[in-house]
N, C-alpha and C positions, 0 to 999 in steps of 0.2 A: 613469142621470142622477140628480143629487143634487137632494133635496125639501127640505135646510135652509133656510131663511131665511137672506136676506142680516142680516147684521151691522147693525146703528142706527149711524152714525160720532156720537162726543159731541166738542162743542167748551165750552173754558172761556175766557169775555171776563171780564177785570180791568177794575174799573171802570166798571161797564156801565152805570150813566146818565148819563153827561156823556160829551162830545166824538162820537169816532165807537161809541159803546160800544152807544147802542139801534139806528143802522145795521148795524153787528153782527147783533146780536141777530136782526133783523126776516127779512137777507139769508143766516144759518145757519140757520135753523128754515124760510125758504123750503128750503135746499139740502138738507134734509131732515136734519140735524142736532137732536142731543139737544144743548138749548143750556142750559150751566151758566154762571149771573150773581155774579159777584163786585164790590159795590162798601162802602165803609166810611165814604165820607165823602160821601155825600150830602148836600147843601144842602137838598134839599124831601124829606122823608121821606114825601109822596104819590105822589113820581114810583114808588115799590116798587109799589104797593097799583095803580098804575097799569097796569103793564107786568102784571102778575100778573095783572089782571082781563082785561085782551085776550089773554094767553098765558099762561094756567094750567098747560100742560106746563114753562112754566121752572124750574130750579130754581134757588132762590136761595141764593148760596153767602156768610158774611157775614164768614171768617175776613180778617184783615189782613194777618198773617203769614206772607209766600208759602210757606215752610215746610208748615205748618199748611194755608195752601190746597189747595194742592198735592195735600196725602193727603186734603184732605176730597172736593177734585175725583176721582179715581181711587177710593175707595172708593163712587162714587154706579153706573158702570158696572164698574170694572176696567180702564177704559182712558178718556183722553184724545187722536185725534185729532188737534185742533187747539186750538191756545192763541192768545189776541189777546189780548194785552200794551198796550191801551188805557188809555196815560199821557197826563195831564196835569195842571196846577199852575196857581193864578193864574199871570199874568205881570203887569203893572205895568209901566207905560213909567215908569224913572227916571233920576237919574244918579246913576255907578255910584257918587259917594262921599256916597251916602244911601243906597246898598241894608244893610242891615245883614248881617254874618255868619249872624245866624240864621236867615235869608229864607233868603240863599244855600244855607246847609246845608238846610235844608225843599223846595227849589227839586231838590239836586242827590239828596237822600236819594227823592223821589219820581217822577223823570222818571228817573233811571241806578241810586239804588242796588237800589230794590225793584224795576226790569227783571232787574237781575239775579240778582235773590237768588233771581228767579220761574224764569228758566232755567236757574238751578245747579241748583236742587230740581229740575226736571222731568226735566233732563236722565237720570239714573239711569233713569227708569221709561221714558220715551221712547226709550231703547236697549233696555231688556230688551220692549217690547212691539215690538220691531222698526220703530219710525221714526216720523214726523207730520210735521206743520207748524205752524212758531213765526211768528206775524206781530206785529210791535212797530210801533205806532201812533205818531212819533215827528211829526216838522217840518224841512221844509225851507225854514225861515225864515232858516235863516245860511246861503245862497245871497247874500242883501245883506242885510247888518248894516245895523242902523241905532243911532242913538245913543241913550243908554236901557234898551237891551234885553241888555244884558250878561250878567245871569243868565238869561234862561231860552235865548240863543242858546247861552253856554256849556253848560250844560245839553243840549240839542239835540246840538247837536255831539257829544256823549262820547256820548250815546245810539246815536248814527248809527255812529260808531266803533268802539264795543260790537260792534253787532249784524253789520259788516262781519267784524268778528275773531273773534267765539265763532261764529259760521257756519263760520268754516274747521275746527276743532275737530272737527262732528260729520257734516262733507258726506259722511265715506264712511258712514257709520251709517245713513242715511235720516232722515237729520234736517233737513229746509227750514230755513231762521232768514232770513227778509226782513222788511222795514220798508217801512212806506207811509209817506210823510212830504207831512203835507197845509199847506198855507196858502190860506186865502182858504176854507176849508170852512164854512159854515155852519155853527154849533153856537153854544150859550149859555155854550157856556167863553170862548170867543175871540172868536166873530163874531155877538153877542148882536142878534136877532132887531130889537128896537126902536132898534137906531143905523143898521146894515149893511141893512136889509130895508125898514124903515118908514118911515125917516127921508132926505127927499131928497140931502140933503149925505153922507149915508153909503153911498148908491147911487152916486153920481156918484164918490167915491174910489174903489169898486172900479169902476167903469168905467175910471176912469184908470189904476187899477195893473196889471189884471189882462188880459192879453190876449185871452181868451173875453169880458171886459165882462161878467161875472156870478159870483155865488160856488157853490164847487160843491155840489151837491146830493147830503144824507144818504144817499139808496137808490144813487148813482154810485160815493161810498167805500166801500159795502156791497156791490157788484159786486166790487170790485177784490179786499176783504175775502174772498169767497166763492172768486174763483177760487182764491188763494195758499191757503183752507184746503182746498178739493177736490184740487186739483192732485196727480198720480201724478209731476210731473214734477222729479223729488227735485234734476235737476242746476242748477235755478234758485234759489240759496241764495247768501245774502250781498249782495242784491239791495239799494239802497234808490230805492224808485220815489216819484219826485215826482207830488205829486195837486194841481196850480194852477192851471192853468186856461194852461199858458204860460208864467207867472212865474216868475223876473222876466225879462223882454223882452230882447233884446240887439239893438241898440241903447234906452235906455228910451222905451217908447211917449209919443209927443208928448201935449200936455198938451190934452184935449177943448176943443171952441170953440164 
């Protein structure tokens, strides 16, 4: 009978405090996961000093350059896991002929380019250590477009198409590549606490849009998160699973009275 120690699995979240990134975080380090944090553009530079004081085992990873990530992430164990590709971008409800070219390119260079610059890089090491799990954080908000929202649905879309096509690429390898694509998720990127939560008018829209009549809850995308990075079950790859609660409705849900 062998007396070695099981293995530590280490997972690396992009972007780890905004959106689904400290759901992450909370639901790897439950799964017993060595959780490595990567974010660069943080808005509150306490949310670090935050997460660090509740979870001192994190490691905080600061490069931008997925390049650069990448080897800084693998050189902490020698191996990576699972990676969670948690993108997001302002969006801006506008029309499309005030969005400026430079949005656009900031919009598509951070939601599609750096996805993939992060699974070009990984890709090499994640065949020579014999396989993982890729899960990209993406949206299934162009399901129903709406006017306004040009760039970041466009955006969306290429991500989601990404991640359906460089899955076929590496499915006989042992390489998972699915996407979760959430709308209606509670987070301060999107569904910022004092409109959506506090505010009665911002209760009653998601009542009306969302078929559960509620938004979904941090630790539920973090379940979903856990399973796709635990999972042994390599033939579910190229997945993109909608996180809405329902949405959008078919036929659309009558309007509350």
């Amino acid at each position: 009978m062998g007396t070695g120690k099981a293995i530590r699995r280490t997972a690396l979240i992009t972007n780890g405090l905004g959106y689904a990134g400290l759901p992450a975080v909370h639901a790897l380090l439950g799964a017993g996961f060595k959780v490595l944090v990567q974010e660069h553009r943080a808005d509150d530079p306490s949310a670090w000093s935050t997460l660090l004081n509740e979870h001192p085992e994190v490691v905080k990873i600061t490069e931008s350059n997925p390049p650069a990530l990448i080897e800084a992430a693998w050189e902490v164990t020698g191996r990576v896991d699972a990676i969670v590709s948690n993108d997001h971008f302002p969006a801006p409800q506008m029309p499309a002929v005030s969005v400026s070219l430079g949005f656009f390119r900031d919009t598509i260079e951070a939601l599609v380019v750096e996805p993939f610059s992060l699974i070009q890089s990984a890709a090499p090491r994640l065949r020579k250590q014999g396989g993982g799990n890729v899960i990209f954080i993406t949206s299934c908000r162009t399901r129903a477009p709406i006017g306004g929202a040009t760039v970041a649905d466009a955006a969306r879309a290429a991500a989601n198409a990404m991640v359906r096509s460089v899955a076929l690429e590496f499915a006989a390898e042992g390489i998972a590549i699915n996407a979760i694509a959430p709308n209606f998720l509670y987070s301060e990127a999107y569904y910022p606490r004092s409109i959506f939560v506090e505010h009665a008018r911002g209760r009653e829209y998601i009542a009306q849009q969302v078929p559960a009549q509620r938004m979904g809850r941090p630790q539920e995308i973090g379940e979903v998160i856990s399973f796709l990075a635990t999972t042994n079950a390599k033939f579910l790859t190229g997945a993109i699973i909608d996180f809405a609660g329902g949405w959008p409705a078919t036929p659309p849900r009558p309007m509350a009275v």
